[in-house]
C-alpha positions in Angstrom: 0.3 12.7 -13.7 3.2 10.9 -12.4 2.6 7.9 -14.3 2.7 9.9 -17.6 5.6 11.9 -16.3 7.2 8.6 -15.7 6.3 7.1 -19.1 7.7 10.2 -20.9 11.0 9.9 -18.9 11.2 11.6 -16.0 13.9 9.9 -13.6 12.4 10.3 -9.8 14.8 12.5 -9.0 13.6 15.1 -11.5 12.9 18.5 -9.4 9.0 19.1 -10.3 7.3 22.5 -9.3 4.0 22.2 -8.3 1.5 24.8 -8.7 -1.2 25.7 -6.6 -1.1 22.6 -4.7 -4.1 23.4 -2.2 -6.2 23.4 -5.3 -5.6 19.5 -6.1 -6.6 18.9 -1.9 -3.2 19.5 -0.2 -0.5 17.8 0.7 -2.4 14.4 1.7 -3.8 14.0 -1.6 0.3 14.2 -3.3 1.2 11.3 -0.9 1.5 8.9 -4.1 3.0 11.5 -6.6 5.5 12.2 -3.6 6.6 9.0 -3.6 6.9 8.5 -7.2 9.3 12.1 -7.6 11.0 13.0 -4.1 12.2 16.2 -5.2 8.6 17.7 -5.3 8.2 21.3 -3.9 5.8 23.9 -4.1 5.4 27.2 -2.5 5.5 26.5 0.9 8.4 24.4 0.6 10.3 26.4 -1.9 10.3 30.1 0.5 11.3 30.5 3.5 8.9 32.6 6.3 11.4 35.2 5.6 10.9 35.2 1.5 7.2 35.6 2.1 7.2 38.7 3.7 9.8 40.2 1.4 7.0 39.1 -1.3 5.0 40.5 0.7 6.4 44.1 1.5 5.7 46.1 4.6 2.2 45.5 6.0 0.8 47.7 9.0 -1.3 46.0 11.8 -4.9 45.9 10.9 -7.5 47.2 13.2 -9.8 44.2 14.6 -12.7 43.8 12.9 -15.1 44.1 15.8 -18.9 45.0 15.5 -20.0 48.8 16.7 -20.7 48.6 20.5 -24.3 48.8 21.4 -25.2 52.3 22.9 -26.4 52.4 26.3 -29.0 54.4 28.1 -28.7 56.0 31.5 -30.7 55.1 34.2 -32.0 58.7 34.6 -33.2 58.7 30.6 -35.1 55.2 31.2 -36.8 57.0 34.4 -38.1 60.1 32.0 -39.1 57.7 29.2 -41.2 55.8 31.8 -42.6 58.4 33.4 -43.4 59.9 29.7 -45.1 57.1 28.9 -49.0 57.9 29.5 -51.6 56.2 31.8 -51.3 53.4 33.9 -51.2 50.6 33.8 -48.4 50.4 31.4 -47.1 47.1 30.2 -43.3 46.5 31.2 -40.2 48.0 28.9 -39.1 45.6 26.5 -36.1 43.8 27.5 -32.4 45.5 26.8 -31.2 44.9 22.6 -28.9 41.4 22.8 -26.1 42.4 22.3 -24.4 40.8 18.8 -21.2 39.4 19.3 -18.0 38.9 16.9 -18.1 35.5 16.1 -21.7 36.0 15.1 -20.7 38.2 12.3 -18.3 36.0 10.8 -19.0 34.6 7.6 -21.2 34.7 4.3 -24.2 34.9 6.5 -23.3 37.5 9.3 -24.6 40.4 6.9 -27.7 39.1 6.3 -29.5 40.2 8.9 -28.0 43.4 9.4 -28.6 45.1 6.1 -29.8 44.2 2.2 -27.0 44.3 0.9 -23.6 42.4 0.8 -21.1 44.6 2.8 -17.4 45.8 1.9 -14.9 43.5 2.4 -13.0 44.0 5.5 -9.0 45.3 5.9 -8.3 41.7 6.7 -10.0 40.6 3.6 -8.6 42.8 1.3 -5.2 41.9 2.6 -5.8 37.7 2.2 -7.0 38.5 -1.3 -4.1 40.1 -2.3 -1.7 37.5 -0.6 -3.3 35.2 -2.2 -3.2 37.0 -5.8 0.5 37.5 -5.0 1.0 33.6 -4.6 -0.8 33.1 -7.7 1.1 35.2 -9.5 4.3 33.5 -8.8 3.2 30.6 -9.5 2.0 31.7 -13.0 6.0 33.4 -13.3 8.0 29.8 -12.4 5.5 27.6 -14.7 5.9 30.0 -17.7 10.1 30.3 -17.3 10.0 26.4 -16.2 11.7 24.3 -18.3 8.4 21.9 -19.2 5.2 22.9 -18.0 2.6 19.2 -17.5 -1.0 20.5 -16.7 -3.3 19.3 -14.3 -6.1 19.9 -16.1 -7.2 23.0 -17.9 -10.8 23.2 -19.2 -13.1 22.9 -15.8 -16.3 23.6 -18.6 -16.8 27.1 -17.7 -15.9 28.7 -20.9 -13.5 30.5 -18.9 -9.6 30.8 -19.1 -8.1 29.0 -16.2 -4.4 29.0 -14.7 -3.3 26.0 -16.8 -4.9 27.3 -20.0 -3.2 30.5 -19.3 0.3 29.2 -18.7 0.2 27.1 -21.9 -1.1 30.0 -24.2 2.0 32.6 -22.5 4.4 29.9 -23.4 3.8 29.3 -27.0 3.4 33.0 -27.4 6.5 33.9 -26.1 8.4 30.8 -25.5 7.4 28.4 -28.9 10.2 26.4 -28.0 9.7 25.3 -24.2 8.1 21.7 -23.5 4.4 21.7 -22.8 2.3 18.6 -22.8 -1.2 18.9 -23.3 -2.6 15.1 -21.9 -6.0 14.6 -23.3 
């Protein structure tokens, strides 16, 4: 992409936008299209901590997401069970339930074995989903209203719309005018 910017005309000091930069692998993949524009930002550069959270709004602090606590028995009700329990001689008790701790529920696979169906996203979930939707969104706003708009790529063969795809059919609907390159 720099090379074709360059070709078109870009000086290096040309301020470039870059949109959803963790998708192309982060900042260590960018090292060579950093070098060729220094005035690269994205994001993370471009706000301040501050700027986020007014993006943000107000956010209350989430409970922790910790498993139910495993009831326990009193001494006095494992007595009556045992001496319920018929003739002797009676095998032992099974041992006490393990008990299941947090980092074992983490993850795709901490449901699986606790019930047949995917669970609810957590609070802490829903709230990184809609951060992230938030970040996506402005990124969609400042590559519409940018002056030209240079895809990545935009047709990943799932007959689905993607965010470059998107961008370029917003801007010849409303902005005919503005520079997008479509590379082939």
């Amino acid at each position: 992409v720099g090379i074709l910017l360059r070709a078109i005309g870009y000086p290096s000091d040309t301020i470039i936008y870059l949109a959803g930069a963790e998708v192309f692998g982060g900042q260590r993949v960018l090292i060579p299209f950093r070098t060729m524009f220094n005035n690269l930002v994205d994001r993370s550069t471009l706000l301040s901590k501050k700027e986020l959270l007014g993006l943000f709004g107000p956010e209350t602090t989430l409970p922790l997401d910790l498993p139910p606590p495993v009831p326990e028995v009193s001494k006095e009700k494992q007595l009556q069970e045992w001496n319920k329990a018929g003739p002797r001689p009676r095998p032992l008790p099974p041992p006490p339930a393990r008990r299941i701790y947090a980092h074992e529920m983490e993850g795709w696979y901490g449901w699986i074995t606790r019930r047949p169906t995917e669970p609810e996203p957590s609070p802490i979930d829903l709230r990184k989903q809609a951060h992230r939707l938030l970040l996506n969104a402005l990124d969609y706003i400042v590559s519409v209203e940018a002056d030209a708009f240079f895809p990545g790529f935009d047709n990943d063969g799932s007959n689905w719309p993607d965010f470059a795809s998107l961008v370029m059919g917003h801007r010849l609907y409303e902005l005919a005018a503005a520079k997008t390159y479509r590379p082939d």
